[in-house]
C-alpha positions as CSV (number, residue, x, y, z in Angstrom):
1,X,0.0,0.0,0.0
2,X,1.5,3.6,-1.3
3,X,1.8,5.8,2.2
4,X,0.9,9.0,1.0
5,X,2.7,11.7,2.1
6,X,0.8,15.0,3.6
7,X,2.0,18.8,2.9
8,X,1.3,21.3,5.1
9,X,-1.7,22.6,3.9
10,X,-0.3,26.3,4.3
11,X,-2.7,29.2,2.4
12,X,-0.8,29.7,-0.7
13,X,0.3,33.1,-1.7
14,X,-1.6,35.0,-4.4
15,X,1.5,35.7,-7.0
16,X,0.1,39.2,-7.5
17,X,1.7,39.9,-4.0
18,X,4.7,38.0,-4.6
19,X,5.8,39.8,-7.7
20,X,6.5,43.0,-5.5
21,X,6.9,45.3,-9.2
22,X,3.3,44.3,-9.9
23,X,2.0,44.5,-6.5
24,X,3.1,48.5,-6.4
25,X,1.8,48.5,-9.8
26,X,-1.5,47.2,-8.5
27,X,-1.3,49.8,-5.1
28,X,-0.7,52.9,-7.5
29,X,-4.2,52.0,-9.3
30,X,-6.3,51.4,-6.0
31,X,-4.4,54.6,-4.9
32,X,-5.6,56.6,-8.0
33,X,-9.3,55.4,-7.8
34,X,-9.3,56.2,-4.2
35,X,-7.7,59.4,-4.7
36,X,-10.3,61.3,-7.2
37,X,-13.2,59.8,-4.9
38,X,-11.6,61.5,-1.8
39,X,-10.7,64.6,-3.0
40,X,-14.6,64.3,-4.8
41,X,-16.5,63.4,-1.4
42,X,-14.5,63.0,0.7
43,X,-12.5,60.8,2.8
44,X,-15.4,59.3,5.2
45,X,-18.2,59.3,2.9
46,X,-16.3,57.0,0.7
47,X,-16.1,53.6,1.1
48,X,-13.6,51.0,0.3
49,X,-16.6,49.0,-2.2
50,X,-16.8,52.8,-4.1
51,X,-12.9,52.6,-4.0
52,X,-12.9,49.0,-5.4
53,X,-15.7,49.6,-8.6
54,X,-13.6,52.9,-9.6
55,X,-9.9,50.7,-9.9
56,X,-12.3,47.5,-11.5
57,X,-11.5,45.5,-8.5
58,X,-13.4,43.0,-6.2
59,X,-13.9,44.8,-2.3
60,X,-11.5,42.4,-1.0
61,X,-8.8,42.8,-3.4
62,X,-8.2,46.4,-1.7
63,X,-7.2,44.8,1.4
64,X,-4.6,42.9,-0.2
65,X,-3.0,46.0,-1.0
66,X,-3.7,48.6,1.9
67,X,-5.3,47.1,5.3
68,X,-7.5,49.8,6.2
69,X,-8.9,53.2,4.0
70,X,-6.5,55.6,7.0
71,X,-2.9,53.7,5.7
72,X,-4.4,54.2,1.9
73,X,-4.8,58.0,2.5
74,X,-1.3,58.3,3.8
75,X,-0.2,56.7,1.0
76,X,-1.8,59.1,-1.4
77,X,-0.4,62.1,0.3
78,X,3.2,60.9,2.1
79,X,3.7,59.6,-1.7
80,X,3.8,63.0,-3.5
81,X,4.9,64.8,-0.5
82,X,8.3,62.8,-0.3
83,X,8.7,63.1,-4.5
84,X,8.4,67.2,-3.3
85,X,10.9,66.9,-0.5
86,X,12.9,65.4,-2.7
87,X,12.8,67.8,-5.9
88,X,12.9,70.8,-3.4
89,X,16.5,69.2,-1.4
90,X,18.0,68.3,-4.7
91,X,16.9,72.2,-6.1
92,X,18.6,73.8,-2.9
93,X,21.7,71.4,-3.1
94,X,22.4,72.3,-6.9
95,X,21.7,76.0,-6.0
96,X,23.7,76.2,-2.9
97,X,27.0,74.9,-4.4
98,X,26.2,77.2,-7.9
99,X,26.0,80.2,-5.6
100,X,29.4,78.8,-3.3
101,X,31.2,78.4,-6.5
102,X,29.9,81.9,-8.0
103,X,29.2,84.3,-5.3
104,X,25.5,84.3,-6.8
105,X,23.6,87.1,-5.7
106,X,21.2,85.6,-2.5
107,X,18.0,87.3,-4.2
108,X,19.1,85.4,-7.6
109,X,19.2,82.1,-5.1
110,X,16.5,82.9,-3.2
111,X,13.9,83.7,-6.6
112,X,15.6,80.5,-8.5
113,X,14.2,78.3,-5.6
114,X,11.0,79.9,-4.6
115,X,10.2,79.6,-8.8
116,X,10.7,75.7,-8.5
117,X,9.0,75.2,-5.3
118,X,5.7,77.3,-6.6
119,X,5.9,75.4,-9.5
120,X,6.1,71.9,-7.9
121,X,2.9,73.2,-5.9
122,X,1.0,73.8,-9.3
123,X,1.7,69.8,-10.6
124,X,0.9,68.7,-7.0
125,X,-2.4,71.2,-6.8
126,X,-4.7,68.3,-6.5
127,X,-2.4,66.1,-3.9
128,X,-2.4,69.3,-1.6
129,X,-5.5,70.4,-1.3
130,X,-6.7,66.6,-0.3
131,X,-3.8,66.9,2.4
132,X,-5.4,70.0,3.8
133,X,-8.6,68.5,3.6
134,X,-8.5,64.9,4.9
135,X,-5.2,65.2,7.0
136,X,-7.1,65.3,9.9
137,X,-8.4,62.1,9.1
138,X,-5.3,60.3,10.1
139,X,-4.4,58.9,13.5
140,X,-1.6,61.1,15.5
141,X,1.0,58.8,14.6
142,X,1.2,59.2,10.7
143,X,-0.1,62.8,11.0
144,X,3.3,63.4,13.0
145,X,5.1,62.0,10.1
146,X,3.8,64.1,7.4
147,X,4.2,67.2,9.8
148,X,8.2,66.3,9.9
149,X,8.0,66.0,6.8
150,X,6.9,69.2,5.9
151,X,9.2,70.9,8.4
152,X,12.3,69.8,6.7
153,X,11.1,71.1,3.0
154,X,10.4,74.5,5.5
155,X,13.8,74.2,6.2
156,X,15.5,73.7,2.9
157,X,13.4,77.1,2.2
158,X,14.9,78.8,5.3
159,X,18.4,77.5,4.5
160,X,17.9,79.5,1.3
161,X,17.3,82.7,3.3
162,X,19.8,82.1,5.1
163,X,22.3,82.4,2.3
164,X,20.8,85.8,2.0
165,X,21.1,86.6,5.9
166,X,25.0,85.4,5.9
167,X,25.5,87.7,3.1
168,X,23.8,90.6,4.5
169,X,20.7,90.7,2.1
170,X,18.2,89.6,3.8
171,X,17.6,90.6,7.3
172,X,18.4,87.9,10.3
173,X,15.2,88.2,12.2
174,X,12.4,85.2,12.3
175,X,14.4,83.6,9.7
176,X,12.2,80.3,10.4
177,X,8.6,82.1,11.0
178,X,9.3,83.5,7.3
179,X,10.1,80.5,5.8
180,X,7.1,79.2,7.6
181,X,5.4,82.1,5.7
182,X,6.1,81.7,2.6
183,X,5.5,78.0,3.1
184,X,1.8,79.4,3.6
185,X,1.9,81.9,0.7
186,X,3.1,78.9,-1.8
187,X,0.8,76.6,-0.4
188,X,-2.2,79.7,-1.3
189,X,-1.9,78.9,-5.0
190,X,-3.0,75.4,-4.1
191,X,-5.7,75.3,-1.2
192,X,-7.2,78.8,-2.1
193,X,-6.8,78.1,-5.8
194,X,-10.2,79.9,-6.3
195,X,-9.3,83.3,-5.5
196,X,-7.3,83.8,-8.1
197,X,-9.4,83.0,-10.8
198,X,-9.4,85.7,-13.8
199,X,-7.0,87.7,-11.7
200,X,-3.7,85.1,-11.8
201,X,-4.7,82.7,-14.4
202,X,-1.1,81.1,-14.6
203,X,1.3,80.0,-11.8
204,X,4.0,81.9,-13.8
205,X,1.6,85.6,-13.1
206,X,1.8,84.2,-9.1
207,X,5.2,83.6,-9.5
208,X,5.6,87.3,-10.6
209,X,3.2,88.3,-7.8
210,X,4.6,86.3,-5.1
211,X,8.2,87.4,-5.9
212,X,8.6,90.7,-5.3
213,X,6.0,90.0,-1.9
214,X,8.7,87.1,-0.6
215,X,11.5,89.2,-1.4
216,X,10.1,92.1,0.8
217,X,9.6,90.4,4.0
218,X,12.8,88.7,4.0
219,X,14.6,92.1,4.6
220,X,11.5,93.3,6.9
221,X,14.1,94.0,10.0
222,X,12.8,94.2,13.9
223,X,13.8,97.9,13.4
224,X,11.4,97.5,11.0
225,X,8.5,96.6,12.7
226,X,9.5,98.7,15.4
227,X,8.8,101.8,13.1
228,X,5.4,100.1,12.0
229,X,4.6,100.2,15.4
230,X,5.7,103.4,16.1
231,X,3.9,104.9,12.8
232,X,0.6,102.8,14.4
233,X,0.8,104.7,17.4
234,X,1.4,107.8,16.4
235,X,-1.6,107.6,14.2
236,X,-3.5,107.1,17.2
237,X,-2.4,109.7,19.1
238,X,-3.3,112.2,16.3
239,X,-7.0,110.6,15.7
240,X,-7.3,110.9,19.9
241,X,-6.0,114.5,19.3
């Protein structure tokens, strides 16, 4: 009599995980449906089955690529905010050792960075406005992690100014709280998108309307606002009078 011999009856692996290139293949389309439908209505009115009939998948088959609809979200975001990081660092690098090697003029620096950051905002105008939106969706945890993340492209932007500061250009007050700013300002052509309709209809005219703005408060002194002050209350004492 033939003994047969008994495997482990272990649940075999689906090969669309094992092959890792098609698995993040398969994770950028679930990510794509999921993203039009969040930014559309929103994060918690849709569901993982609206997700799954927009990338032509069963319901399950999104839980073999994300476990829950929160690590799907940080995906989205974390995924083009680390692509901006990234762009932004490599910008700064390349224009830090230019202006080392050349003695370039810090407002030269400053604009040639500020130009590529805007414009990275206009391709990513979608991507950002979900992160202001739904970010508070997230638990603490991840939310900390985009945070950081933001706070180092703030300060590749305030490494930028200062250049300008060690140079005497720019003044050295708040250096951070500007770059923090400006971080705001850039962000403005994204999340308030709206305002500028059929008065900036190109991010090239907010580039040329930003510019000049950015530059000015970057050599906004404390003796500065010390005479603002000063002018403020001398206006008072002339209306009381």
């Amino acid at each position: 009599m033939t003994r047969k011999i008994l495997r482990p009856a272990g649940r075999r692996k689906s090969g669309l995980i094992q092959n890792s290139t098609l698995r993040e293949q398969k994770r950028q389309e679930v990510a794509n449906a999921a993203f039009d439908l969040f930014l559309r209505d929103g994060f918690h009115r849709t569901t993982t089955r609206d997700i799954a009939r927009q990338a032509g998948m069963s319901n399950g088959a999104i839980f073999s690529y994300f476990k829950d609809k929160e690590e799907l979200l940080f995906f989205i975001i974390s995924h083009e905010q680390e692509r901006a990081e990234r762009h932004l660092v490599e910008q700064l690098h390349t224009a830090s050792e230019a202006a080392a090697q050349t003695h370039a003029d810090p407002e030269d620096v400053f604009c040639e960075v500020l130009t590529t950051f805007i414009r990275g905002v206009d391709r990513m105008r979608r991507f950002i406005l979900l992160a202001y939106q739904e970010t508070k969706s997230l638990n603490p945890e991840t939310r900390r992690a985009l945070i950081e993340r933001e706070q180092r492209i703030q300060a590749a932007l305030g490494k930028v100014i200062q250049y300008g500061v060690e140079r005497g250009c720019f003044a050295p007050e708040a250096v951070e709280l500007k770059a923090h700013n400006l971080m705001v300002l850039i962000h403005a052509w994204a999340v308030r998108h709206w305002a500028f309709v059929g008065k900036l209809d190109s991010v090239e005219d907010y580039i040329a309307f930003l510019l000049p703005q950015a530059l000015a408060l970057l050599k906004l002194s404390g003796n500065s606002r010390k005479k603002v002050r000063r002018g403020k209350a001398r206006s008072n004492k002339q209306a009381v009078a």
